[in-house]
matplotlib code that plots the C-alpha trace (Angstrom):
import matplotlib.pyplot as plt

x = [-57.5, -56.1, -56.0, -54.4, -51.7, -51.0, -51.0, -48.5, -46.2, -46.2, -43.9, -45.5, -45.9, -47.5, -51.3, -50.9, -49.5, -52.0, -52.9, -50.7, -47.9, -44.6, -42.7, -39.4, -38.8, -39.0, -39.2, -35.8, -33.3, -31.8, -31.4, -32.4, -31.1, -27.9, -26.8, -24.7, -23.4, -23.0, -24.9, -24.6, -26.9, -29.4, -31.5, -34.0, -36.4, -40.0, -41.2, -39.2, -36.8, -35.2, -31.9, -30.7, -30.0, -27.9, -24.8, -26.5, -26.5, -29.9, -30.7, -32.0, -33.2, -30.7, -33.5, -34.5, -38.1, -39.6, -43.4, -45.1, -46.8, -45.5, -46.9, -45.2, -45.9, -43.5, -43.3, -41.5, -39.8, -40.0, -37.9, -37.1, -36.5, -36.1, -37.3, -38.9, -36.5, -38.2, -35.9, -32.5, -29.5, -26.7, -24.1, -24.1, -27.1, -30.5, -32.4, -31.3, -30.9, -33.3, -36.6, -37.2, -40.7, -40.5, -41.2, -40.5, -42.2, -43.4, -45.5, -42.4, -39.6, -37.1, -37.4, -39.6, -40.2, -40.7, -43.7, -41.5, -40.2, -43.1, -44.4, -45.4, -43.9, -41.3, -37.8, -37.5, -39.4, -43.3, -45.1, -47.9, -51.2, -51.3, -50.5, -51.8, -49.8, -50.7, -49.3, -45.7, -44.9, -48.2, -47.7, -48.5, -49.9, -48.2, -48.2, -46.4, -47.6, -44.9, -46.5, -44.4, -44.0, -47.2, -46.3, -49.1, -48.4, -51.0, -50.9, -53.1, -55.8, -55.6, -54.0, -51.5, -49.8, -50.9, -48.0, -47.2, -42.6, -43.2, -44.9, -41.5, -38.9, -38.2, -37.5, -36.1, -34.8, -31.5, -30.8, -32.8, -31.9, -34.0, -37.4, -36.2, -37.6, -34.4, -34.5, -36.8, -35.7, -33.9, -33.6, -36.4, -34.9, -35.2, -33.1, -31.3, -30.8, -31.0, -33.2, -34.9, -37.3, -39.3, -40.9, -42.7, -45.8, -42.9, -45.0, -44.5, -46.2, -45.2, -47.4]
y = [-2.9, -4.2, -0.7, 1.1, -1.8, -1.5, 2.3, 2.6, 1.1, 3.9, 6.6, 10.2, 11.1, 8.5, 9.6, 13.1, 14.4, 16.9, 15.6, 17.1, 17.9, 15.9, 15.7, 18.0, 16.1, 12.6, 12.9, 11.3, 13.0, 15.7, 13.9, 16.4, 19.4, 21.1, 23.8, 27.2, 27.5, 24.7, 21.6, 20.8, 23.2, 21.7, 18.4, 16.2, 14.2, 12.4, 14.5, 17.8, 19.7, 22.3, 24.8, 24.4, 28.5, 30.9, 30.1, 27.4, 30.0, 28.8, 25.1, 24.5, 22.1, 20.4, 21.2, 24.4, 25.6, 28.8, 28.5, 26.8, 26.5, 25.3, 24.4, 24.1, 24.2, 26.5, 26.9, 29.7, 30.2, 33.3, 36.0, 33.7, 34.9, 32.8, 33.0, 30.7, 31.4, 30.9, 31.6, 31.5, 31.2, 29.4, 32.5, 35.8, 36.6, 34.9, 37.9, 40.0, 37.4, 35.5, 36.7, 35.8, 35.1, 36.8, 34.3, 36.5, 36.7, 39.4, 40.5, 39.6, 40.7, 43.0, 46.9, 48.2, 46.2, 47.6, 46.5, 44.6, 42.8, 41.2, 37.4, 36.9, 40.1, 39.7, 41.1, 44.2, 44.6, 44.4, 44.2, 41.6, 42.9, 41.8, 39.7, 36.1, 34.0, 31.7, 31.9, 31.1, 27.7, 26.3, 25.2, 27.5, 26.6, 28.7, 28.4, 30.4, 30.8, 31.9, 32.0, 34.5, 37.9, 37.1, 36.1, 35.4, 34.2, 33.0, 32.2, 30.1, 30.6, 34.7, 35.8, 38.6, 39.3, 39.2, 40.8, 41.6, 41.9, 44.4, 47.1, 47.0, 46.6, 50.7, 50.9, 47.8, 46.1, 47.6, 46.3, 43.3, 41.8, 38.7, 40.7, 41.4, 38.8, 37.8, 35.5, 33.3, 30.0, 29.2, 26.7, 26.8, 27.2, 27.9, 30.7, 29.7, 33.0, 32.7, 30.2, 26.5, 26.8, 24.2, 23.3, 20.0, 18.8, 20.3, 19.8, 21.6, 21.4, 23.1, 25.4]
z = [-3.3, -6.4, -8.1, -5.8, -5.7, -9.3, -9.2, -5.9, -8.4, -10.9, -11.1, -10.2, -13.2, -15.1, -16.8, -15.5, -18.5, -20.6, -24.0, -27.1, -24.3, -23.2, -20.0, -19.7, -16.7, -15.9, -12.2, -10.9, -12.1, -14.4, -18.0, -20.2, -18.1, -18.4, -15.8, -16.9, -13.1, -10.3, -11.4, -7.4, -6.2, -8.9, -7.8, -8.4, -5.8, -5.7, -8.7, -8.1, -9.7, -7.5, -6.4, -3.2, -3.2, -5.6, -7.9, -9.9, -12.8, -15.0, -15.3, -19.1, -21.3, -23.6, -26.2, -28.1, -28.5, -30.6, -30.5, -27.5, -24.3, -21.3, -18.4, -14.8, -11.1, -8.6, -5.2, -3.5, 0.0, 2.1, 0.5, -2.4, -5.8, -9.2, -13.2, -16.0, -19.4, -22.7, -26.3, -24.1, -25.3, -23.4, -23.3, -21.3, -19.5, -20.1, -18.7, -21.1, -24.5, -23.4, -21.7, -18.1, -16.7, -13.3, -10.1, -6.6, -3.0, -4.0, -0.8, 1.5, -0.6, 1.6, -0.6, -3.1, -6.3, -9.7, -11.2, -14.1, -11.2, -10.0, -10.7, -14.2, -15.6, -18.4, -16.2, -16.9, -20.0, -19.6, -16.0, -15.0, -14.9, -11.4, -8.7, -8.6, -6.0, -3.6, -0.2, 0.5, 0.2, -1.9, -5.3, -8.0, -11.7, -14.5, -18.4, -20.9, -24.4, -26.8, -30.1, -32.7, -31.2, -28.9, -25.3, -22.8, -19.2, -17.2, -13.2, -11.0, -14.0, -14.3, -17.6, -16.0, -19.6, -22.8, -25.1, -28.5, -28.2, -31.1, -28.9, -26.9, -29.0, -29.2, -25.7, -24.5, -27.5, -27.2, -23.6, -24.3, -28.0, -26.2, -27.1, -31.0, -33.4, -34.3, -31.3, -32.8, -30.2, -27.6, -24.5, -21.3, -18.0, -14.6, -12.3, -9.6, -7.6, -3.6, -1.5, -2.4, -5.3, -6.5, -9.8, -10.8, -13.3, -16.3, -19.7, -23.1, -26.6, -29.6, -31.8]

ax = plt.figure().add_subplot(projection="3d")
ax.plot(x, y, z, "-o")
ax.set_aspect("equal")
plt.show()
């Protein structure tokens, strides 16, 4: 028909994009992005972002953001490991001066995983609630609230954290100044750590 002429002609992402949000990504390549390891492992296809495996270092947004929420879709290999950054900064680890929004397979991950390791948990400062994921290699649907000191992270629909920083500043803040409410902004990124990851449907709005 006529309509589906018209709309074959469209990029991917045309209409799809939430009301009140914009598009970190405009589904061909990386304008916007800027990598802190090998841009080369970094790419962009048909709608996706993705690393090919590790030493891609974090690929983040040339822009800054404080308050927001983001929306994304990721999907994970087998024995893959990766991260959403909110607040990062671009020097020394993003994990750590930054925050890091935990993405893992975690069911098929080789060893024991802390429970500040799994999906959805803030690295190494407060554990998801629990596990939500799809199965290996379906897309999953997160969004990431940062609004002040609050930070709520919610997967496939369940909320899995829902966090004042405050309440973890005595024992973590030292390791992780990325938690103290000094970092008030920073860029959004994704981890490039071992296997293919993918992430697409990219949309922010700030509070």
């Amino acid at each position: 028909s006529m309509i589906t002429l018209i709309l074959g002609t469209l990029p991917l992402l045309a209409g799809d994009v939430p009301k009140g949000f914009v598009p970190l990504f405009n589904g061909k390549d990386l304008t916007g992005w800027k990598s802190t390891g090998n841009i080369k492992v970094w790419g962009a296809e048909d709608g996706v972002i993705f690393c090919d495996k590790g030493g891609g270092g974090w690929l983040m947004t040339e822009r800054e953001f404080g308050d927001f929420e983001l929306r994304l879709e990721y999907k994970m290999p087998k024995g893959g490991n990766s991260g959403v950054g909110i607040r990062l900064p671009m020097k020394a680890d993003p994990a750590y001066v930054g925050m890091e929004i935990q993405l893992i397979d975690d069911e098929g991950w080789p060893g024991k995983l802390a429970n500040w390791q799994n999906t959805g948990s803030i690295y190494n400062v407060v554990p998801a609630r629990k596990l939500n994921n799809r199965p290996i290699g379906e897309w999953n649907k997160m969004t990431i609230i940062a609004k002040g000191r609050q930070i709520t992270i919610i997967n496939n629909g369940e909320t899995i954290v829902d966090t004042n920083l405050d309440d973890y500043v005595k024992e973590h803040g030292k390791r992780h100044p990325g938690i103290l409410d000094t970092n008030k902004k920073g860029h959004l990124g994704f981890q490039s750590y071992n296997k293919r990851v993918e992430f697409r449907n990219i949309y922010v709005k700030t509070l």
